[in-house]
N, C-alpha and C positions, 0 to 999 in steps of 0.2 A: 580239856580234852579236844581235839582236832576233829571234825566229820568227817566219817567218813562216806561218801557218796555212796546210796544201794545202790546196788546190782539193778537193772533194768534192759536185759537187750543188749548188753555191753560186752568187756572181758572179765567176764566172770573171776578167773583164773587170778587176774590183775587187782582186780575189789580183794580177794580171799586174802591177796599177800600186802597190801596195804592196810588191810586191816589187822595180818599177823605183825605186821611193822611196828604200828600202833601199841600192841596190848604188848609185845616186848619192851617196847619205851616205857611202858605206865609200869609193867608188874615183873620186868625182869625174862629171861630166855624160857625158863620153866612156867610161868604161871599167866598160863593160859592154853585155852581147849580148842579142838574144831569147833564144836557146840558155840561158844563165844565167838569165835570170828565167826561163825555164821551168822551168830544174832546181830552183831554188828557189822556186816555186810547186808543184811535183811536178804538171806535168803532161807531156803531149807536145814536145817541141822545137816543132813546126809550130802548137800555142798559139798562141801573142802573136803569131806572124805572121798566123795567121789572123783574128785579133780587130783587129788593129792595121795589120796590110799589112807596116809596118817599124820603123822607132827612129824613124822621125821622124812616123810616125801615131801612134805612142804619146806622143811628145813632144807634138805637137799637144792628143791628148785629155785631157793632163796640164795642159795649158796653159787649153784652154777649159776643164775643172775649176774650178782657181785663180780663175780671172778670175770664172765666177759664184758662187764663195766669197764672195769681195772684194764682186760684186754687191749679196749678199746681204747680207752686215754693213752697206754700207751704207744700204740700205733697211731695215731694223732699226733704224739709229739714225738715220730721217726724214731720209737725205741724195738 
């Protein structure tokens, strides 16, 4: 399993969803909670709910992510 670096002062926001990254790799897109990525970002339980609302505003901000990743590579290579 990968460390994941606590939150300290940091991007909070950035820790939550790296660590959502994580436990989707390990346990698949359903199994896993706020509560767990919080423990494993070492912060408050109430975290990621706060930054995110639920699983599925964290999903979403993971989602719009990806997509201006993808944007961006292909405005890179003049698409």
């Amino acid at each position: 399993m990968r460390e994941i670096h606590q939150y300290h002062h940091g991007n909070l926001k950035r820790v939550i969803i790296d660590a959502a990254l994580q436990a989707i790799g390990e346990s698949g897109p359903a199994g896993w909670s706020l509560r767990e990525l919080a423990r494993r970002a070492g912060v408050s339980h109430a975290a990621p709910a706060h930054h995110f609302g639920d699983k599925q505003g964290l999903a979403d901000r993971r989602g719009r992510r990806g997509f201006r990743a993808v944007r961006r590579r292909a405005r890179a290579r003049g698409r």
